[in-house]
Each structure stands twice: as structure tokens, then as C-alpha cells.
N, C-alpha and C positions, 0 to 999 in steps of 0.2 A: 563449525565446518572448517574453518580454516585453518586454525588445530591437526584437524586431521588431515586436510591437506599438506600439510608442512612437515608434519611427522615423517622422515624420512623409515623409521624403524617400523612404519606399521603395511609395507611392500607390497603399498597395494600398486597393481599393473597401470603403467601412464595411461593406457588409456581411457582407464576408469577414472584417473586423477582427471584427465584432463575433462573426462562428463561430468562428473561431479563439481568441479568447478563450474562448466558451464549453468549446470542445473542453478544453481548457487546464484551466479549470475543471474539466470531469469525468475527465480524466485524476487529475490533483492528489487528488481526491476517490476515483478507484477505486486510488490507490496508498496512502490510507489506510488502505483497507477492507482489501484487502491485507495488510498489516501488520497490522492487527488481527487477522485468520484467522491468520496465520504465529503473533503471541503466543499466541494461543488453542491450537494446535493443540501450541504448544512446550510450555507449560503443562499441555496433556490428555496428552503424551506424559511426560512431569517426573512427576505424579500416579502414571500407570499404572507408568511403573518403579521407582516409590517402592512402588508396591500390592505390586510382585513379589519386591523385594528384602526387605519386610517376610515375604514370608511364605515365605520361603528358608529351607531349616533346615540347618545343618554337621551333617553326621553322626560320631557320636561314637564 
């Protein structure tokens, strides 16, 4: 994207430049967020199967 943002030769109208960058921006920004939920969720799942194997018992 940014390629084509820069490309002065490919005329496109500012104010598409300038949505398309925005767009760009909140893309960039919801692939964060993303990624954040995925750690979180890796994490709550890591936890919970740490809770379950803690409280496993071999029978004897």
C-alpha cells in the first residue's frame, strides 16, 4: 500500500490518497488488536491447562 501511496505517476485524487491511507492505518491498527486477543486468549488457554493438569491425580 504504501507504494502506491507514494507513486506520484499513478493520479490518483488526494482524497482517495488520503482514505486509502487512512483505511491502511485502521487496518494496521485492527491487526494489532488481533494479535493482542490471539496472546490473550493463548495465555487464558496456557493457564486453564496448567489449572487442570495441576489438579490430575495418577491413581495409585
Amino acid at each position: 500500500m504504501p507504494d502506491i501511496l507514494e507513486d506520484g505517476e499513478n493520479r490518483l485524487p488526494g482524497t482517495l490518497r488520503k482514505l486509502l491511507e487512512r483505511l491502511n492505518g485502521n487496518f494496521k491498527e485492527m491487526d494489532r488488536q488481533m494479535a493482542e486477543l490471539i496472546d490473550l486468549a493463548l495465555l487464558g488457554a496456557f493457564h486453564q491447562g496448567r489449572k487442570q493438569c495441576a489438579s490430575f491425580k495418577v491413581p495409585m
